[in-house]
C-alpha positions as YAML, in Angstrom:
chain: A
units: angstrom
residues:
- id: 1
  name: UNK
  ca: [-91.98, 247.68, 116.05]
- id: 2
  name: UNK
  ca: [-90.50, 246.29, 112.74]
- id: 3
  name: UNK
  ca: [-93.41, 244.74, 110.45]
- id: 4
  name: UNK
  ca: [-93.05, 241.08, 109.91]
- id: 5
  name: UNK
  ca: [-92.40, 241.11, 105.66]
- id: 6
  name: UNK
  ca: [-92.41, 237.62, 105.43]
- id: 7
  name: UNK
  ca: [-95.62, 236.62, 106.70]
- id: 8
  name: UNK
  ca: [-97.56, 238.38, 103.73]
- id: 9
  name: UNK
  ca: [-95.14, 236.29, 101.67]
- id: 10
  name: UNK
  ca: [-95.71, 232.64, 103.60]
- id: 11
  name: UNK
  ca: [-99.12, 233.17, 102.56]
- id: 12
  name: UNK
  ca: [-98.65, 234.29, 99.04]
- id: 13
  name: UNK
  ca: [-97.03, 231.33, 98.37]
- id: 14
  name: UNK
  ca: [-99.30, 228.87, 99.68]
- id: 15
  name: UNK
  ca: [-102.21, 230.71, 97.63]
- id: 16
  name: UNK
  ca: [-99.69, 229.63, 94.39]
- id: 17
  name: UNK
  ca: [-101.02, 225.59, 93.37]
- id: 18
  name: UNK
  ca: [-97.76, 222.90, 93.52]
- id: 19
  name: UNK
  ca: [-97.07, 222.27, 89.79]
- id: 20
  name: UNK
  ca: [-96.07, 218.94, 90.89]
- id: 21
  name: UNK
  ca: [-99.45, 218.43, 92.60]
- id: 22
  name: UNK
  ca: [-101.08, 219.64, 89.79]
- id: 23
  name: UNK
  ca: [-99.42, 217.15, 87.36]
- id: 24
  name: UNK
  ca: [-100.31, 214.19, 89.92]
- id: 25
  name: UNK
  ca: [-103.92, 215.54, 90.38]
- id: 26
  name: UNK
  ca: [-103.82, 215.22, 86.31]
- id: 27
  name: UNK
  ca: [-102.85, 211.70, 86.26]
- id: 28
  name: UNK
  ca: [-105.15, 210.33, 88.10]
- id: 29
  name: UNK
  ca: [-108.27, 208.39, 86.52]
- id: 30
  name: UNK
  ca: [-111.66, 209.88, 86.45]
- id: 31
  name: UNK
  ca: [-114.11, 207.87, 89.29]
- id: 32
  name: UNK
  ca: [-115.50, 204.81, 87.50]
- id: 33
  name: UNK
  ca: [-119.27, 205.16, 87.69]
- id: 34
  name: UNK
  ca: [-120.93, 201.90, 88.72]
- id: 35
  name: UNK
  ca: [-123.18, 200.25, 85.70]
- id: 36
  name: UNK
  ca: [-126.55, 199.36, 87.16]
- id: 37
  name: UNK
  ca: [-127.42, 195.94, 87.04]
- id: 38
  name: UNK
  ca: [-130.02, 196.26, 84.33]
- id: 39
  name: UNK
  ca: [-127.20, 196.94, 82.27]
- id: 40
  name: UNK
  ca: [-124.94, 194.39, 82.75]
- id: 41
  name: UNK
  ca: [-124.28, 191.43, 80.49]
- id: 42
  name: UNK
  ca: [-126.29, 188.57, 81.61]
- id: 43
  name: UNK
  ca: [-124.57, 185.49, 83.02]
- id: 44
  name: UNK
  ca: [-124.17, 182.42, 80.20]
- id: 45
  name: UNK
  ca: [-127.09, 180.01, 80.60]
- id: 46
  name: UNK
  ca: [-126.34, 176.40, 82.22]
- id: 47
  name: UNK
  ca: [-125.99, 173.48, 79.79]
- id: 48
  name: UNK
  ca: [-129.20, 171.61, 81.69]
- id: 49
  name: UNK
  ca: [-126.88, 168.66, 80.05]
- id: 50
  name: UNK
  ca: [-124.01, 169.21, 82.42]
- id: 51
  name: UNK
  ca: [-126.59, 169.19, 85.61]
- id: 52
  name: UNK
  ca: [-128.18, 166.41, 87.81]
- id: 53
  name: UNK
  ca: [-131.70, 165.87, 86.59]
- id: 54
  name: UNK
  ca: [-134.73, 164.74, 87.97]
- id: 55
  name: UNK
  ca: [-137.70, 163.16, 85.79]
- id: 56
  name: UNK
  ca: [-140.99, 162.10, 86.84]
- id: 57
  name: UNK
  ca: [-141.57, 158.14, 86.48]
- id: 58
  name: UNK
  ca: [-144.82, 156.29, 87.21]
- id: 59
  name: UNK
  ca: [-143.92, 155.06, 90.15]
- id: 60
  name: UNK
  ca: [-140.27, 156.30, 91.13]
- id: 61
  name: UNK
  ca: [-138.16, 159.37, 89.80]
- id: 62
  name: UNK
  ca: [-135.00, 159.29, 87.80]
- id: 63
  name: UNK
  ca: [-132.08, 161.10, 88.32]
- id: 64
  name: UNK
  ca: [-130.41, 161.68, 85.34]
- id: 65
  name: UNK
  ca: [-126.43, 161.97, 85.60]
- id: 66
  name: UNK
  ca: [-124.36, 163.92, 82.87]
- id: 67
  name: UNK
  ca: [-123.07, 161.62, 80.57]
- id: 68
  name: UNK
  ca: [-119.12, 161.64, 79.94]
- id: 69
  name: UNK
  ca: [-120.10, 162.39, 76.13]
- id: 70
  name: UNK
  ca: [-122.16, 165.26, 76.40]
- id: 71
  name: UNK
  ca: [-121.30, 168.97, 76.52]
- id: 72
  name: UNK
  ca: [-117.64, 168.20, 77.68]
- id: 73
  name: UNK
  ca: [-116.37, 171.52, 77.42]
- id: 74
  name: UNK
  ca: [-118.82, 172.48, 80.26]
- id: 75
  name: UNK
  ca: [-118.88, 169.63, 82.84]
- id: 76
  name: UNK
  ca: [-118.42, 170.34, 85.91]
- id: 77
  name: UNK
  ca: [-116.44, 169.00, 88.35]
- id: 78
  name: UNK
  ca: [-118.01, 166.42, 91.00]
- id: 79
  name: UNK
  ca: [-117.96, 169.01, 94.19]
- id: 80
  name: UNK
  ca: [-119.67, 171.77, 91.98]
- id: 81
  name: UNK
  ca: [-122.49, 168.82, 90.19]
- id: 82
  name: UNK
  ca: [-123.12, 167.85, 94.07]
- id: 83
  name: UNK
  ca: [-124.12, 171.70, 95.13]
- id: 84
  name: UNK
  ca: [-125.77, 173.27, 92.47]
- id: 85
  name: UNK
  ca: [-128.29, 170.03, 92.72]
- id: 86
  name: UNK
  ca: [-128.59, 170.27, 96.35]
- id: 87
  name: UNK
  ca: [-129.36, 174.17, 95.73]
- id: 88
  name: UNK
  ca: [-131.54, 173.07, 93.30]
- id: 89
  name: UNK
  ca: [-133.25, 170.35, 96.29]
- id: 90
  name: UNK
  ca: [-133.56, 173.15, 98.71]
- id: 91
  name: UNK
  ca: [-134.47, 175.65, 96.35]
- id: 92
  name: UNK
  ca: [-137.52, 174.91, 94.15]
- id: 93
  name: UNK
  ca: [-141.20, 173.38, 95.06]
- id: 94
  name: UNK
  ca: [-140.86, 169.62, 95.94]
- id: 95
  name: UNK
  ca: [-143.29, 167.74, 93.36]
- id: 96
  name: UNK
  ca: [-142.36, 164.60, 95.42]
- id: 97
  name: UNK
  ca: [-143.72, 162.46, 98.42]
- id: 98
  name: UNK
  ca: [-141.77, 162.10, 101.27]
- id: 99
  name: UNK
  ca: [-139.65, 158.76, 100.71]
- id: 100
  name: UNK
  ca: [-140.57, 158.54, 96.90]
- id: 101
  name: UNK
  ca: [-138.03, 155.91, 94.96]
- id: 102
  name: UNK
  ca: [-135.09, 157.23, 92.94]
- id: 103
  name: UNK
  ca: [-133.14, 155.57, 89.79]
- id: 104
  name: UNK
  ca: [-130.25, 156.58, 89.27]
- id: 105
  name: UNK
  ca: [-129.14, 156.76, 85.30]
- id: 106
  name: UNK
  ca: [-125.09, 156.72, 86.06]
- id: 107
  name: UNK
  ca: [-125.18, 156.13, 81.92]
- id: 108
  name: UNK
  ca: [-121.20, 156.21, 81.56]
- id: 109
  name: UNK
  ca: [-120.61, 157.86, 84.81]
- id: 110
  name: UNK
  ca: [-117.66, 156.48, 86.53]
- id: 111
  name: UNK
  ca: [-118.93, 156.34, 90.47]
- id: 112
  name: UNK
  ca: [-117.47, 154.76, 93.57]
- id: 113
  name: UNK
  ca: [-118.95, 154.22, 96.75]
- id: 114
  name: UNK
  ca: [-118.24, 157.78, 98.34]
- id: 115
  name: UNK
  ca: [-119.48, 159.50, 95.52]
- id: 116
  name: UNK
  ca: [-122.64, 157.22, 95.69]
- id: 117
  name: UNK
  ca: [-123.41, 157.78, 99.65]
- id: 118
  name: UNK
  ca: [-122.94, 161.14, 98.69]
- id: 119
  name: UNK
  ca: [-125.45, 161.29, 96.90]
- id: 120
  name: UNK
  ca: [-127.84, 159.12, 98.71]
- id: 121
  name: UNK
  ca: [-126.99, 162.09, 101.53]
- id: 122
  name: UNK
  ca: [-128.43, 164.62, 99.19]
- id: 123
  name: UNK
  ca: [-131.42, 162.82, 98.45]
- id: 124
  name: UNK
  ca: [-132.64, 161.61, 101.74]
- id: 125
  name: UNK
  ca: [-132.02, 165.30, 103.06]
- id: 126
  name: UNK
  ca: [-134.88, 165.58, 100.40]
- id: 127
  name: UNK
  ca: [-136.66, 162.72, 101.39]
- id: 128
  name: UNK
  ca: [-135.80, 160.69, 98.49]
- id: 129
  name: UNK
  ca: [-134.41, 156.56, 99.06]
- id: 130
  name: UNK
  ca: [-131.67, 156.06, 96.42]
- id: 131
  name: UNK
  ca: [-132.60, 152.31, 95.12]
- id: 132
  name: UNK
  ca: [-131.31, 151.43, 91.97]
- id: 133
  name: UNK
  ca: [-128.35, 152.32, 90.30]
- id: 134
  name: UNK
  ca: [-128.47, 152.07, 86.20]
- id: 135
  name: UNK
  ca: [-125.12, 151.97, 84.49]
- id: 136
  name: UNK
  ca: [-123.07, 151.01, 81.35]
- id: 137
  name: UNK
  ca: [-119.64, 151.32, 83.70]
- id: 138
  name: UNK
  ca: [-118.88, 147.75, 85.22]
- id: 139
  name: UNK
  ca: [-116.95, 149.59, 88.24]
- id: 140
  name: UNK
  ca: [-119.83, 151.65, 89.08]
- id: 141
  name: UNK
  ca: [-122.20, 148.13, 88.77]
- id: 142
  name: UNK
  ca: [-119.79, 146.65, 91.84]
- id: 143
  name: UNK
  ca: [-119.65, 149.62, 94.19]
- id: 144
  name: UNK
  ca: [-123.32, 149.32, 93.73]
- id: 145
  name: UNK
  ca: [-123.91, 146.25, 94.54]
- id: 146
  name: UNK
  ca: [-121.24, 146.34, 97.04]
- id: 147
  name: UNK
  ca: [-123.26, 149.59, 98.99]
- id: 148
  name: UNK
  ca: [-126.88, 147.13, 98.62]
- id: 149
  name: UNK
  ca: [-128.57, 148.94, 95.21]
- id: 150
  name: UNK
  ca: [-130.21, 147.45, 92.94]
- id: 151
  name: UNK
  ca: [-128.38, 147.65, 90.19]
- id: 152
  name: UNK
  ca: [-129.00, 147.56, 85.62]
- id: 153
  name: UNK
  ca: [-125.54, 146.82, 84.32]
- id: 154
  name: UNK
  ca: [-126.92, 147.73, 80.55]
- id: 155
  name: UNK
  ca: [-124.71, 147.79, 77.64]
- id: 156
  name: UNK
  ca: [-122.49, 150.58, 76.91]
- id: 157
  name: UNK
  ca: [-124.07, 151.78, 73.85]
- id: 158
  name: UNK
  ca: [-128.13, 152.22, 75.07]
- id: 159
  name: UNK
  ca: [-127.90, 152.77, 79.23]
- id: 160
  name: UNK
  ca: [-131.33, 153.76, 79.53]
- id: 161
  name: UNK
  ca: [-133.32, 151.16, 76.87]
- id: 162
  name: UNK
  ca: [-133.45, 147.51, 78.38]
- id: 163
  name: UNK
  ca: [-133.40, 145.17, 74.91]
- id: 164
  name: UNK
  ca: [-132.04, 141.59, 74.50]
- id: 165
  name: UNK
  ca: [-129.36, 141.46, 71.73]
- id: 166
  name: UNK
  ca: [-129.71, 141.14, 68.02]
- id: 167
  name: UNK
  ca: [-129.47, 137.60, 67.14]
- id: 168
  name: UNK
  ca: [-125.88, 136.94, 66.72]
- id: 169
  name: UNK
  ca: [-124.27, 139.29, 68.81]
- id: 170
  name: UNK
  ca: [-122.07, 138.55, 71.81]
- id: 171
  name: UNK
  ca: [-123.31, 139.13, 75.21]
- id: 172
  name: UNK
  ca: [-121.62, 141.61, 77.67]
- id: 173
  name: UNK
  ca: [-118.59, 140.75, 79.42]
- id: 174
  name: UNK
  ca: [-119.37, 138.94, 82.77]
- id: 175
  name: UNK
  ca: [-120.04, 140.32, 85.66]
- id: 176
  name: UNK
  ca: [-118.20, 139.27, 89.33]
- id: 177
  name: UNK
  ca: [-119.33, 140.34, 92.22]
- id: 178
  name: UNK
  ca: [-117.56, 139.47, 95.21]
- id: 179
  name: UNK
  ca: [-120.04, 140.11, 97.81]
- id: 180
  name: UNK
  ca: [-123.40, 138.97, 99.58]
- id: 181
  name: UNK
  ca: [-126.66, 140.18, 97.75]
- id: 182
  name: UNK
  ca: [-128.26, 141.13, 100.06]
- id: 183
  name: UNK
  ca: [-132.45, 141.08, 100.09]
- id: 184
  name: UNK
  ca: [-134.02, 143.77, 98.57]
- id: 185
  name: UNK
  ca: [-131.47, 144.17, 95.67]
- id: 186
  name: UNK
  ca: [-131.96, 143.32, 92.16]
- id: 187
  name: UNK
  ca: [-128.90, 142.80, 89.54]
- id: 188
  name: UNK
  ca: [-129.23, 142.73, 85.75]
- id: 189
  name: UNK
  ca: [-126.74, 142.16, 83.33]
- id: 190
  name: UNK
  ca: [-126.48, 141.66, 79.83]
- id: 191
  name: UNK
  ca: [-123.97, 138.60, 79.97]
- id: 192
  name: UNK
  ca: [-123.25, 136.19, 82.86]
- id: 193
  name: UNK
  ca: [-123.82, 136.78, 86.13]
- id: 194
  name: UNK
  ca: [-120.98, 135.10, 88.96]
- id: 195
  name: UNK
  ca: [-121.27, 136.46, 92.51]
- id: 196
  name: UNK
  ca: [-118.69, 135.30, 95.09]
- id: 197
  name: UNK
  ca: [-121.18, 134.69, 97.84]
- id: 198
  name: UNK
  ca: [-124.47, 134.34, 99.03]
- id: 199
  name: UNK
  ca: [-127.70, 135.57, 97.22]
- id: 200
  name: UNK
  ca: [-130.27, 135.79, 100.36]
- id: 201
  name: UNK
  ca: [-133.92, 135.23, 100.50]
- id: 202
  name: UNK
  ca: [-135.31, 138.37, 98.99]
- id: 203
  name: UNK
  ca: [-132.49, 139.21, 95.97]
- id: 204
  name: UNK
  ca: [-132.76, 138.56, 92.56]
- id: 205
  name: UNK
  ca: [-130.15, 137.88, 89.75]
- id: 206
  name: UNK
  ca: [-131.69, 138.61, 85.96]
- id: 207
  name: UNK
  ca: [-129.32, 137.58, 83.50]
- id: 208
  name: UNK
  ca: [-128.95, 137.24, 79.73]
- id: 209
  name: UNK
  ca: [-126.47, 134.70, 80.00]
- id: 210
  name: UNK
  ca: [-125.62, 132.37, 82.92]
- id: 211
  name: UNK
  ca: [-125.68, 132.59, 87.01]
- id: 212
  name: UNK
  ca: [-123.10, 130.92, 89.03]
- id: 213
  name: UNK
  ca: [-123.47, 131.48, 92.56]
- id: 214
  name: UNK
  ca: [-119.98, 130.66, 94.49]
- id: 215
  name: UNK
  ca: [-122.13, 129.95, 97.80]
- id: 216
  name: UNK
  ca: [-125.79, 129.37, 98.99]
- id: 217
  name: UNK
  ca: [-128.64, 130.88, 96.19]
- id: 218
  name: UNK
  ca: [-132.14, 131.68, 98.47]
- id: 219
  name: UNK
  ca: [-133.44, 134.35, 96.32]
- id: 220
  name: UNK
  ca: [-134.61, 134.72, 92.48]
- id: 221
  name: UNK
  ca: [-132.86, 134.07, 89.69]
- id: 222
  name: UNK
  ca: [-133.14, 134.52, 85.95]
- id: 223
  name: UNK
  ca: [-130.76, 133.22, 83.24]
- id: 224
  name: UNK
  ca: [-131.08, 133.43, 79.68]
- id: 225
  name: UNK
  ca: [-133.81, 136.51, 80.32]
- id: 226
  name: UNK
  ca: [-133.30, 137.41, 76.19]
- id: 227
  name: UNK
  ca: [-135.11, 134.27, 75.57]
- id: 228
  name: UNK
  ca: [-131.86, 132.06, 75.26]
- id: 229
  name: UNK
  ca: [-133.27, 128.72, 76.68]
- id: 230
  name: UNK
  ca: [-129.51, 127.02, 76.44]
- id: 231
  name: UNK
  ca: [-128.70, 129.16, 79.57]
- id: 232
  name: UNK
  ca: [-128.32, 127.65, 83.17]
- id: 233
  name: UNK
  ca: [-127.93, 128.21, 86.79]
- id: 234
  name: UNK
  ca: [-125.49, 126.86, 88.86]
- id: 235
  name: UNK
  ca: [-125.01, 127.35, 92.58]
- id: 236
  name: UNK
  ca: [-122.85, 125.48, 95.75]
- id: 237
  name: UNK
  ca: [-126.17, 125.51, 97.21]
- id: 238
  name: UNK
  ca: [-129.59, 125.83, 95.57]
- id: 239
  name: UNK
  ca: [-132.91, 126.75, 97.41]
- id: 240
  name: UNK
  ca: [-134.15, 129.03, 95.28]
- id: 241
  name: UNK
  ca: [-137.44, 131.43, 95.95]
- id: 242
  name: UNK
  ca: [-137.59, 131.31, 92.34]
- id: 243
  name: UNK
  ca: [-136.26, 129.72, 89.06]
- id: 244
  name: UNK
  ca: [-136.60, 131.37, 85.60]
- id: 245
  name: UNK
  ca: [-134.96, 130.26, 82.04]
- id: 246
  name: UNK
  ca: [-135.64, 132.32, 79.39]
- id: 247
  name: UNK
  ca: [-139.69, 131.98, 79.26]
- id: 248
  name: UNK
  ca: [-139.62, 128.82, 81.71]
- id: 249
  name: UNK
  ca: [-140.54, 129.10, 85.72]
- id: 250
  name: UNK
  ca: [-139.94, 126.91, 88.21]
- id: 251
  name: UNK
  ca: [-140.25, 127.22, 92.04]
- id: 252
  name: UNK
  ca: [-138.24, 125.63, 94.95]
- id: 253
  name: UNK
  ca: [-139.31, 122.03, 96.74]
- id: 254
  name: UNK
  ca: [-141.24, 122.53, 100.11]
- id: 255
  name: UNK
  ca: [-139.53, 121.96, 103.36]
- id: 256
  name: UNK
  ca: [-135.87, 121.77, 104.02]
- id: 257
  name: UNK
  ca: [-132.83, 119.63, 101.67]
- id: 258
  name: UNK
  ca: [-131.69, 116.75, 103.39]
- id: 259
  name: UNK
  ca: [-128.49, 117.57, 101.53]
- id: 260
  name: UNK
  ca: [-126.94, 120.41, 99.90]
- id: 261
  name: UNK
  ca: [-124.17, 119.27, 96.56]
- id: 262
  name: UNK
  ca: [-124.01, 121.63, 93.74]
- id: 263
  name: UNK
  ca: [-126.73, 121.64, 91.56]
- id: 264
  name: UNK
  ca: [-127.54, 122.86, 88.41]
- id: 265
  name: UNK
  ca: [-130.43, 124.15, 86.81]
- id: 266
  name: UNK
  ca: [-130.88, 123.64, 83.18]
- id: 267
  name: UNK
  ca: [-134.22, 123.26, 80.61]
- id: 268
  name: UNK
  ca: [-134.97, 119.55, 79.56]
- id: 269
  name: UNK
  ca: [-137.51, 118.46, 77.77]
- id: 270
  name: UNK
  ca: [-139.50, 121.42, 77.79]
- id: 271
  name: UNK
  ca: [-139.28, 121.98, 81.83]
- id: 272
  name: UNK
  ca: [-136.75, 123.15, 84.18]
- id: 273
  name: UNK
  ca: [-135.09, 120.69, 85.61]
- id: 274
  name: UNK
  ca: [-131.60, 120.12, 88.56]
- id: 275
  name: UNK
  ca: [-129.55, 117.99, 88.11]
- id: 276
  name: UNK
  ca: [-125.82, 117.58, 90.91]
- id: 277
  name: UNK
  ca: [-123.21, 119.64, 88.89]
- id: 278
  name: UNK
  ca: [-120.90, 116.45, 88.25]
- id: 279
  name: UNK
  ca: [-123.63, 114.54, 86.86]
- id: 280
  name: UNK
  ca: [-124.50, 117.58, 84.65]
- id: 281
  name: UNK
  ca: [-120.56, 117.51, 83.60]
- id: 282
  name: UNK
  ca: [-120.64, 114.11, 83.06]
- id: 283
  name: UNK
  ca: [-123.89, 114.07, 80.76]
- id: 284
  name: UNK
  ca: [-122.65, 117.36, 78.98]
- id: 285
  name: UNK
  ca: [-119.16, 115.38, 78.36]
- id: 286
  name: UNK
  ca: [-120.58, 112.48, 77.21]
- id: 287
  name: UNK
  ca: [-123.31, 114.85, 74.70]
- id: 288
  name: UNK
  ca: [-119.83, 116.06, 73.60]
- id: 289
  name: UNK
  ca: [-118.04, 112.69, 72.89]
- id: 290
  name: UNK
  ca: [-121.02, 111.94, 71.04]
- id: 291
  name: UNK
  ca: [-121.10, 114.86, 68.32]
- id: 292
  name: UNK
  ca: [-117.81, 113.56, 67.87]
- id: 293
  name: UNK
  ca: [-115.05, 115.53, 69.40]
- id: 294
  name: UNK
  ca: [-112.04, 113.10, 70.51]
- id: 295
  name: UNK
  ca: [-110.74, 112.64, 73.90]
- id: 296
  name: UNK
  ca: [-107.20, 113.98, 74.50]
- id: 297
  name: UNK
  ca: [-104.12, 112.44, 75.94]
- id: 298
  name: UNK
  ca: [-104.54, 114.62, 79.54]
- id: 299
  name: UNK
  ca: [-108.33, 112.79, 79.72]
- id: 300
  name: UNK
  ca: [-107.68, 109.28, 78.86]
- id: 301
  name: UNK
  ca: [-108.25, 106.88, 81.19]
...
């Protein structure tokens, strides 16, 4: 038998390393050895200012919205604000009883009414009733009123400090509601007050200027609540719980109106006092005449 040569070489060959394997071996990186955790560079702190806050109140807690001025850079987008507070719910020791009162301080927080029942789903997963609503935006102040809160329309430049203004100074825009107020719910404003409805038994409009109800007014209401005693209430029809002008109360007749005209409310002599709405025109008119403004062509008879 002929021995096989090539065998010995076959295996001599594959004892000699691939230069091209070699090279490839070569250029690949070292294993990247995993940095404990202890090590690692710890995660930025939260801007509390950029978070939904609750503070402790005597009787109620506030929540405490961002406010559009503060740490802009690092606010947080509404879907992120909602679940880092509801981790926050579910997370930490409730210092709360069940169905404890929450104000919310919208400051300059644009809501609407989705974002508001959103919230209101957070907090009663909590057991927490969303009641009032506290904000300088005017659109967030009508899709709260519009959902039933209570609602602070406050100036722009103090949301959170209730103060009549300096003497002198112009009073808010007015407010228009288009809606029924419905009992339970409290409005302030800083100006006039004009809802486009009903006010039931139960609500209660605080203004610093005047209160026109467009429709029947059964609850409270409060004009001139700086002090201003030159403020009045008018309604279509006026049964009021309760009457206040500035510093002056006054409290609805017993038993039913024979009639209902519009009325209006206004302080004479010390006392409030109703008088129909076209008789108030006409005596206001005539007052007018009598400081001596002149009729023009469009009202001469």
């Amino acid at each position: 038998m002929v021995p096989d040569d090539s065998a010995p070489a076959a295996i001599a060959a594959a004892a000699v390393p691939n230069p091209a394997a070699t090279e490839a071996l070569a250029a690949d990186p070292p294993p990247i050895t995993p940095v404990p955790a202890q090590a690692r560079a710890p995660a930025p702190p939260i801007d509390p200012r950029t978070q939904l806050r609750l503070r402790g109140e005597t009787d109620h807690l506030v929540l405490l919205m961002p406010n559009g001025s503060e740490a802009e850079a690092g606010a947080l987008a509404w879907g992120e604000l909602l679940q880092q507070f509801k981790q926050r719910l579910n997370g930490g020791e409730r210092c709360w009883q069940p169905h404890t009162v929450v104000h919310l301080a919208a400051r300059d927080r644009l809501l609407d009414a989705r974002q508001l029942q959103s919230l209101e789903e957070l907090l009663s997963a909590a057991q927490l009733t969303l009641k009032r609503v506290i904000t300088s935006r005017r659109q967030t102040a009508i899709a709260a009123v519009t959902a039933g809160y209570s609602v602070d329309q406050l100036a722009a430049e103090d949301t959170l400090v209730q103060s009549p203004p300096p003497p002198g100074q112009p009073l808010a825009e007015p407010l228009y509601l288009q809606t029924t107020v419905r009992s339970g719910t409290e409005i302030r404003h800083p100006g006039t007050i004009i809802v486009l409805g009903d006010a039931n038994p139960g609500s209660s409009l605080v203004s610093e200027g005047d209160i026109l109800v467009w429709g029947r007014l059964r609850g409270t209401a409060h004009a001139g609540s700086g002090g201003d005693r030159s403020r009045c209430i008018m309604a279509l029809q006026m049964h009021p719980t309760q009457l206040r002008l500035a510093d002056l109360v006054a409290r609805a007749p017993d038993g039913p109106t024979s009639q209902y005209l519009p009325e209006v409310a206004y302080v004479g002599d010390n006392a409030i006092r109703i008088a129909q709405a076209q008789a108030f025109a006409r005596q206001n008119f005539d007052a007018t005449l009598g400081q001596g403004a002149q009729l023009t062509d469009a009202f001469k008879v």
